[in-house]
N, C-alpha and C positions, 0 to 999 in steps of 0.2 A: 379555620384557626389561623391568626398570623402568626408573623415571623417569630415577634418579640415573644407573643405568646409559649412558641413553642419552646424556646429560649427557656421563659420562664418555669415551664414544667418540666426542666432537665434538672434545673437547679433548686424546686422549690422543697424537695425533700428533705433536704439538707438544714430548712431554713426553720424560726419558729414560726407558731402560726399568724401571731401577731402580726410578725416581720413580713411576712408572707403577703397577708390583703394588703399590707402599705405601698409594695412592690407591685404586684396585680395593679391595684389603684393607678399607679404612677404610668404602668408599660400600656394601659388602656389609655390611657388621656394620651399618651405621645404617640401611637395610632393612631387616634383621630387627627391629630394635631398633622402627621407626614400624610393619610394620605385624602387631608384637605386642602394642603397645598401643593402634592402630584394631582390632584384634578386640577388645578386653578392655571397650571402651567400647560397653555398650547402646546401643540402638534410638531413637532422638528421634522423637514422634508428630508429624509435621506440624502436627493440629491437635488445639487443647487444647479437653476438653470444660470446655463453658460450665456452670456449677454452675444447678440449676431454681431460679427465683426461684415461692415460695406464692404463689396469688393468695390475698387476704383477701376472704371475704362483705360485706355489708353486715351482716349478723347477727352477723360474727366479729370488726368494727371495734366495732360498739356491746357486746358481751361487755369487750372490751382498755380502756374508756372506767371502767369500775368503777363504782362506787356513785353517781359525781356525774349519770353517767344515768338512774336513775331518776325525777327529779324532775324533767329534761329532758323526760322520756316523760309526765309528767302532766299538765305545760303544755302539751304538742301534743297530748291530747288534749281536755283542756280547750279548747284555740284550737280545732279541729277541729267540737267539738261547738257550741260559741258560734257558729261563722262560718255552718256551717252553719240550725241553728235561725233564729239574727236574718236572713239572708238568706231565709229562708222569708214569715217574720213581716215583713219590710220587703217583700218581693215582692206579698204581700198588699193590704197599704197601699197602695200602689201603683196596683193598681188602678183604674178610675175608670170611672163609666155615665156617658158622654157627655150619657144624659137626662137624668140628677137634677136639675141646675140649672131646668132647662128646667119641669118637675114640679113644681118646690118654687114656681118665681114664679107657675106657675098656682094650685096649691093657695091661694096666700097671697091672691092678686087675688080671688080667687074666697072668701074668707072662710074656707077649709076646714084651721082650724090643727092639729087632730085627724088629720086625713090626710095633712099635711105631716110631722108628728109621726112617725107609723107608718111613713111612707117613709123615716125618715132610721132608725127603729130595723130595719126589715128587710131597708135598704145593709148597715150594720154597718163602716163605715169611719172612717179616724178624722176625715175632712173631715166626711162623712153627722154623727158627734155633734157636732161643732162649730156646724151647722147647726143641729141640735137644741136644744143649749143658745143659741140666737141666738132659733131660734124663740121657744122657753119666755119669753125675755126680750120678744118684742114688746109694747109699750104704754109702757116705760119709756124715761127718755131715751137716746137714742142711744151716749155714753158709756159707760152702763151695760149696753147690748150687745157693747157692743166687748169692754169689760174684760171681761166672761163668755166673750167665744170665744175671746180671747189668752190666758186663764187655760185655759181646756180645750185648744186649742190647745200648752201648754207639756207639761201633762199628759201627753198623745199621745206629744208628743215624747221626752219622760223614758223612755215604755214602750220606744217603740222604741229606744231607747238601753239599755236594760238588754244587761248582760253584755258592753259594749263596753271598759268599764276593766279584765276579764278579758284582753281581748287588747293590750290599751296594755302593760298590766303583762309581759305574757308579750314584745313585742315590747323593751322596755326591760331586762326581768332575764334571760331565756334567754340571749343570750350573754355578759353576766356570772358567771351560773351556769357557763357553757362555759367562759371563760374563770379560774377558780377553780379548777375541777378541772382544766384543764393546770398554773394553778403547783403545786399540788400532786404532780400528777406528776414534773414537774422535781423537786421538790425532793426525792424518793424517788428520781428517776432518780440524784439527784449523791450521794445517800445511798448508794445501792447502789456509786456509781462509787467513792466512798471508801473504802467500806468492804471492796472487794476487796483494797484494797491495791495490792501487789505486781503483783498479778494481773492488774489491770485493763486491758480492753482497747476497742476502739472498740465493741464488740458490746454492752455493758455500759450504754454511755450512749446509743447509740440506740434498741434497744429502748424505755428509757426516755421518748424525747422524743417516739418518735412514739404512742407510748400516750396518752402527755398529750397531744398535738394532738386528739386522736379528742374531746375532750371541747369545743373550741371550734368545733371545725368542725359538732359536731352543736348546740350552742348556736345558731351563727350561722345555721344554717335552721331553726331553730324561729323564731327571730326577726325572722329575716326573714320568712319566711312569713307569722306572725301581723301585721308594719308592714302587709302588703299587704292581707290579709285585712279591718284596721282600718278603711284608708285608704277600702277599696272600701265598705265597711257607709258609713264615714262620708259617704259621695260621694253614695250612695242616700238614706241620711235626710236630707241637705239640699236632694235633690230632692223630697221627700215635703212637705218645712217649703214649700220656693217653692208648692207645689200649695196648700196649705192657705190660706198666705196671699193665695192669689189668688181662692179660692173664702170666704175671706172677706170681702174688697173685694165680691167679686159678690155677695154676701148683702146687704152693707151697702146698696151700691148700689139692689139691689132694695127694701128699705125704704124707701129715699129716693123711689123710685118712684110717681108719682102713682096714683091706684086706677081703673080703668077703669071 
């Protein structure tokens, strides 16, 4: 029995007979009528497949970044090979024989400037030739020692400083460069969006945007990287500089030293 049917036998007591088949009549035809067109109405899936989202490499983000990448990639290597060499070469410096000091004031008490000499050239650091050149200088006035090891002393410095405005530059222009090739991208992304026309749709202009990002984002870690890279060399040479100038005090100091 359907619905309507049973509907109609709650109510049909009530009705006259007449009234009755008119009604019956009517609630059979709209029956047939609902469920000819519940069969005719497909299937509804519960649940809608979720369309796959690509994952991107890290190789297939820097491809989508275009040409403003290559130059990106030069400075990080450049930064890479700078940081690491000067970190070698300052690791070096570094160094220190807690004897040497101790060596040089005897050689000197003791007359033996020749063998003070040879000790500082078979350290090989850059305190050991500052000493050297102080040596060389002994007889003359004191001034004119100083000024010789503060001048050798700056010398030193310079060395190990080379290749460090490599990575200033690299931490100052890499995300500029990054930044450059995203406006560029934008302005091909809205180039392409216009020129659809008609057409155009949301797919058109994001493709576009995130292309261009791929070019700042790799900027800002070349950039960053090399600030830190900079930061760190430059922390080390100004421990090297405090060394030096303290082992030049104790040089001086030791001249000043009476002779035994």
């Amino acid at each position: 029995m359907s619905a309507f049917a049973t509907i109609f036998a709650q109510v049909s007591a009530s009705m006259p007979d007449s009234l009755t088949e008119a009604v019956a009549d009517s609630i059979d035809t709209v029956s047939e009528a609902v469920a000819t067109v519940v069969n005719d109405i497909p299937a509804i899936e519960t649940v809608a497949e979720t369309p796959a989202v690509k994952d991107l490499s890290v190789w297939e983000l820097c491809l989508e970044g275009g040409w403003v990448m290559i130059p990106l990639a030069l400075l990080a290597v450049i930064a890479i090979y700078v940081f690491i060499e000067r970190a070698i070469v300052i690791r070096r410096a570094a160094q220190e024989d807690v004897t040497f000091m101790q060596r040089i004031r005897d050689y000197i008490h003791e007359g033996e400037i020749e063998s003070a000499q040879n000790l500082c050239r078979q350290t090989n650091t850059p305190y050991s030739r500052l000493i050297d050149k102080g040596i060389s200088r002994i007889g003359r006035p004191m001034n004119d020692v100083l000024v010789a090891i503060e001048n050798t002393g700056n010398i030193e410095v310079a060395n190990l400083g080379k290749g460090l405005p490599w990575l200033a530059t690299t931490a100052a222009g890499a995300p500029m460069i990054g930044f450059l090739g995203t406006v560029i991208g934008m302005v091909q992304a809205f180039y392409n969006l216009a020129s659809a026309g008609s057409g155009a749709n949301i797919d058109v202009l994001a493709g576009g945007i995130y292309e261009a990002l791929v070019t700042t984002v790799a900027g800002l870690m070349v950039g960053i990287l090399a600030l830190f890279a900079y930061n760190y060399l430059v922390a080390k040479i100004n421990g090297v500089m405090n060394d030096l100038e303290g082992k030049t005090m104790e040089f001086m100091d030791l001249l000043n030293e009476p002779a035994k």
